[in-house]
FIMIKOL-894428 format. One line per field, with one value per residue (C-alpha): x, y, z. Coordinates in steps of 0.02 Angstrom, whole numbers, padded with zeros to 5 digits. Each point is the difference from the previous one (the first is absolute). Layout:
<nodes>
east: X;...;
north: Y;...;
up: Z;...;
</nodes>
This chain:
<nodes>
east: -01122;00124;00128;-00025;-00195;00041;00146;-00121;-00140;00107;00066;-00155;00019;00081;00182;00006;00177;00028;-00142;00053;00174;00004;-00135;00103;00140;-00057;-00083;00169;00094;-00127;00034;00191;00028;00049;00153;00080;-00028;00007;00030;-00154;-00063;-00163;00081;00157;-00124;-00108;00117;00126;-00133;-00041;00180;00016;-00161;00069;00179;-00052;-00114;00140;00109;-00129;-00049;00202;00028;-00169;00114;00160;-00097;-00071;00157;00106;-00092;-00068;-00135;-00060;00006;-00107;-00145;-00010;-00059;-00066;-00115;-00021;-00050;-00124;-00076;00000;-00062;-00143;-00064;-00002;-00069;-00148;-00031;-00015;-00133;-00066;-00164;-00024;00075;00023;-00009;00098;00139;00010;00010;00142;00095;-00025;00075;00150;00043;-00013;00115;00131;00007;-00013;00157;00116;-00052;00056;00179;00016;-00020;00128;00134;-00051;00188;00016;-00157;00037;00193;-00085;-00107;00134;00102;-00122;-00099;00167;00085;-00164;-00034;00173;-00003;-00176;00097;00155;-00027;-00184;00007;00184;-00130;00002;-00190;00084;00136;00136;-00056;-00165;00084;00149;-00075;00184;00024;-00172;00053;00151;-00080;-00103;00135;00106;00070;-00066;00071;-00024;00087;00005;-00107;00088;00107;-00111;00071;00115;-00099;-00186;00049;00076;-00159;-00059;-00142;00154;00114;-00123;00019;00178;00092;00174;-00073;00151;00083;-00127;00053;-00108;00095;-00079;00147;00039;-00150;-00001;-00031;-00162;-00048;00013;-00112;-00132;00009;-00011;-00149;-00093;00030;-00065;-00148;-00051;00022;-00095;-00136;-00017;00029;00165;00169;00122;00164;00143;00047;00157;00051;00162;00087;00159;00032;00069;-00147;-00133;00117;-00040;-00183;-00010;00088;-00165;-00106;-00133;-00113;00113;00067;00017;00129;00191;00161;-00024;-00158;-00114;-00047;00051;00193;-00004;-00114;-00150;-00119;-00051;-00123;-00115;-00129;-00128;00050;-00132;-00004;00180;-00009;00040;-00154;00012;-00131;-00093;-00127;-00024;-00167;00079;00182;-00076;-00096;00167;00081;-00127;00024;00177;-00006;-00096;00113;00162;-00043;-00070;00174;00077;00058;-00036;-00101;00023;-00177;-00032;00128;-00064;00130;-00106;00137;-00142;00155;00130;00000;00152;00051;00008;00110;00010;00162;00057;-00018;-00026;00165;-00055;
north: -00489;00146;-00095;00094;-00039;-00166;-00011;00059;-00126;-00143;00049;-00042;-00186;-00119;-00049;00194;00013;-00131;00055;00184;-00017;-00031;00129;00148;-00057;00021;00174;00073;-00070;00105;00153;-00022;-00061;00160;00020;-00136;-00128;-00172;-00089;00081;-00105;00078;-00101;00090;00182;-00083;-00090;00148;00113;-00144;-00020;00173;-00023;-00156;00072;00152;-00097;-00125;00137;00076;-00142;-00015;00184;-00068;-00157;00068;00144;-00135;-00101;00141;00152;-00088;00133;-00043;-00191;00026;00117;-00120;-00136;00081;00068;-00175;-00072;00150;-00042;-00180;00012;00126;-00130;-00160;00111;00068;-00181;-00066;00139;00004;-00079;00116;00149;00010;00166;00055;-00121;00055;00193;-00072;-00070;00126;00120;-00128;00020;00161;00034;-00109;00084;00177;-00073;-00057;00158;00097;-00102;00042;00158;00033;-00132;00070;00039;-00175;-00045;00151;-00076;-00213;00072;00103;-00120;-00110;00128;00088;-00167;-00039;00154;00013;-00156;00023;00166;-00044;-00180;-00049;-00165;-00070;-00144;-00171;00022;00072;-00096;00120;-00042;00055;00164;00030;00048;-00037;-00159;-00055;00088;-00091;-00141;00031;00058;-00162;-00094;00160;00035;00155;00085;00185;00066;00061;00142;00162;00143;00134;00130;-00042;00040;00192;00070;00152;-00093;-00128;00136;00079;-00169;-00045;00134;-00012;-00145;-00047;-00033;-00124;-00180;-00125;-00147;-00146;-00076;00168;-00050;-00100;-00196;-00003;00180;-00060;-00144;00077;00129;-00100;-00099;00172;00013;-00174;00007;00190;-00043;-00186;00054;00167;00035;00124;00009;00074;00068;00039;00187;-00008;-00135;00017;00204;00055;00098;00123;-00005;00020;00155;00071;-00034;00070;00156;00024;00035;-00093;-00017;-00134;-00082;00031;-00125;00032;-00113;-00160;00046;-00094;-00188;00041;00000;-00188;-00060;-00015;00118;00026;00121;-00068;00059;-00074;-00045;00009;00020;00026;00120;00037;00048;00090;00137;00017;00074;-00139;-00132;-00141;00034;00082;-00206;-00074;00098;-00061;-00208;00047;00042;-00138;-00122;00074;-00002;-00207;-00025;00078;00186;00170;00110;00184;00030;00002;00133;00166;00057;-00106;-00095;-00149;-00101;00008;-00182;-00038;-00162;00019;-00154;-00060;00011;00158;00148;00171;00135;00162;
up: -00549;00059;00119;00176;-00026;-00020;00144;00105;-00058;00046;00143;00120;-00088;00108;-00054;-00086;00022;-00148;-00109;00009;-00024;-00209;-00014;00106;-00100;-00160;00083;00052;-00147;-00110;00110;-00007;-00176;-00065;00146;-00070;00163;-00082;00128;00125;00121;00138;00161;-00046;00019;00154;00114;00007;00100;00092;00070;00055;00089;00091;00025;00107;00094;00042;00049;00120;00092;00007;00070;00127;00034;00022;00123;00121;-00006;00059;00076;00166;00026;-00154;00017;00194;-00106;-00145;00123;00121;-00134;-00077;00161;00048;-00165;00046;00126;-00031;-00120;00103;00139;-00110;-00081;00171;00061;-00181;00069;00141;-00030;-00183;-00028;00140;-00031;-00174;00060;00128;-00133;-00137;00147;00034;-00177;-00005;00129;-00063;-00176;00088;00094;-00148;-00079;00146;00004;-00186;00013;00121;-00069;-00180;-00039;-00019;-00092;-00130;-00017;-00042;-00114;-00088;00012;-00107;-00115;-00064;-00080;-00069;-00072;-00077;-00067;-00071;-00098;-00065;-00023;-00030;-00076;00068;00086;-00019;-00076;-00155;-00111;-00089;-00178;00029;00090;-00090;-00197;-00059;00071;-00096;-00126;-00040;00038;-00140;-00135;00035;-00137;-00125;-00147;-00051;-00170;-00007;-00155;-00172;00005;-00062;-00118;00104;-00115;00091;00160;-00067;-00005;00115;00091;00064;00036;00110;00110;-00034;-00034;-00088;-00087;-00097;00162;00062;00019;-00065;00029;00126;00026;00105;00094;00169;-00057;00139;-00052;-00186;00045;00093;-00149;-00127;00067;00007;-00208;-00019;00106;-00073;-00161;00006;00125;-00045;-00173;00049;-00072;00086;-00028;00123;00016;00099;00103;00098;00027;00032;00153;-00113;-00106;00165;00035;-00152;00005;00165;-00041;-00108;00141;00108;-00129;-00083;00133;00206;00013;-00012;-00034;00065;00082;-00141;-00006;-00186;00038;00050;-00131;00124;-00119;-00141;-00104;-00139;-00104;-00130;-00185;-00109;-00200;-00014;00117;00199;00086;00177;-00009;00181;-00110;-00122;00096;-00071;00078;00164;00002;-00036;00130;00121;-00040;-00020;00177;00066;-00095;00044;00212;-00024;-00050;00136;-00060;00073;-00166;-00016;-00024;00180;00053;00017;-00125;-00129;-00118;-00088;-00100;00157;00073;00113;00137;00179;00023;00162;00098;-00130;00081;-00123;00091;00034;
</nodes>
């Protein structure tokens, strides 16, 4: 049975909360596999919206609080408003028998009057009312924007994909694969990615050690799950060398000295090895595929892929550590 259908089904059971739980689980961890959320959990989705629900209503019946507390025209309508209403209905329940429908048109009018009343004092202290509810919308809305899941609903492995990430790549040991041939990569369909090919450095002990290990996990994982080899392009660059390239023109790179994640070993460009031979044809199915998984793999580990800038580069994978900041 499709999940929702059956979420739904269960909910009008009695203790649903319990029963529906595993199955929206599995649900959402179906829907989310392919983001790379391990660790996804449906209170942690639910009980977020709930909280913002609760929070503003707090703070309103605080601004409603803090009104009658302080503002003493306020506090004198609030009950004289309550006790109109109070007493509209003990006066129509005790002329319920006689009068019924007048007392109900008496107190229907009583009520009436007092909400036409707080309207009217509203309106004319609505400086005040615009300023609480500013006052409580803008925080919320801000924090809802920059920081949507800082709340205690959510726990920073589950938010933070490097934290789970390194989680899961603790204790690893992962070995770099054989050295190739320098003469494979001197071909023309390589120089069209990396040019000045000879210059390139292929060395991964240039590379940053949590780069290297995120890296390397995406070799192991495309080669034993997907049937890819890969091979490493160019790994860390020279500032004098990203001069160079950029002195080429935009369609090589748009980055200048010291501007690329390249010059502090937080990139790296790769391509497919098959039959002796690297593969990085866009127009070859079985790269364009590889590119794709290559992708996917590369951002579950953590790392940014070229393939989703609109300056297309498919091999380009690079680190956004946190706490290192890219200059400008």
């Amino acid at each position: 049975m499709d999940g929702s259908k059956e979420f739904v089904t269960v909910c009008t059971q009695q203790a649903w909360w319990e029963q529906a739980k595993p199955i929206l689980t599995r649900y959402c961890r179906n829907k989310f596999r392919s983001a790379g959320d391990l660790q996804f959990r449906p209170d942690q989705l639910l009980l977020p919206h709930v909280f913002y629900a609760l929070l503003l209503l707090y703070f309103l019946l605080m601004v409603l609080a803090a009104a009658i507390l302080v503002l003493p025209g306020v506090r004198g309508r609030v009950f004289a408003g309550a006790c109109k209403v109070a007493d509209g209905l003990m006066g129509s329940s005790r002329r319920v028998l006689h009068r019924s429908g007048r007392g109900l048109d008496s107190a229907g009018r009583g009520v009436k009057r007092s909400v036409w009343e707080m309207a009217g004092y509203v309106l004319r202290h609505r400086l005040f009312w615009m300023g609480g509810i500013a006052a409580v919308v803008i925080p919320l809305s801000l924090g809802w924007m920059f920081g949507r899941h800082n709340l205690a609903f959510y726990d920073d492995a589950w938010r933070n994909p490097n934290a789970q990430v390194a989680t899961l790549l603790h204790g690893e040991q992962l070995v770099p694969p054989p050295t190739l041939p320098p003469e494979i990569f001197e071909t023309a369909e390589v120089a069209l990615v990396t040019p000045l090919v000879r210059e390139a450095s292929r060395n991964w002990d240039s590379l940053d050690e949590e780069f290297r290990t995120r890296l390397l996990m995406v070799y192991k994982i495309m080669r034993e799950k997907h049937g890819y080899e890969l091979a490493l392009l160019e790994g860390y660059r020279s500032p004098e060398r990203q001069a160079r390239l950029a002195s080429l023109g935009d369609h090589v790179t748009r980055a200048g000295a010291g501007q690329s994640y390249h010059q502090y070993g937080l990139a790296a460009d790769n391509a497919f090895y098959r039959n002796g031979k690297i593969v990085i044809s866009e127009k070859d199915p079985w790269a364009m595929e590889g590119y794709r998984l290559y992708g996917e793999v590369a951002e579950s580990m953590g790392l940014t892929w070229g393939g989703r800038w609109s300056f297309k580069d498919y091999g380009h994978v690079e680190f956004r550590k946190p706490g290192f900041k890219l200059p400008r």
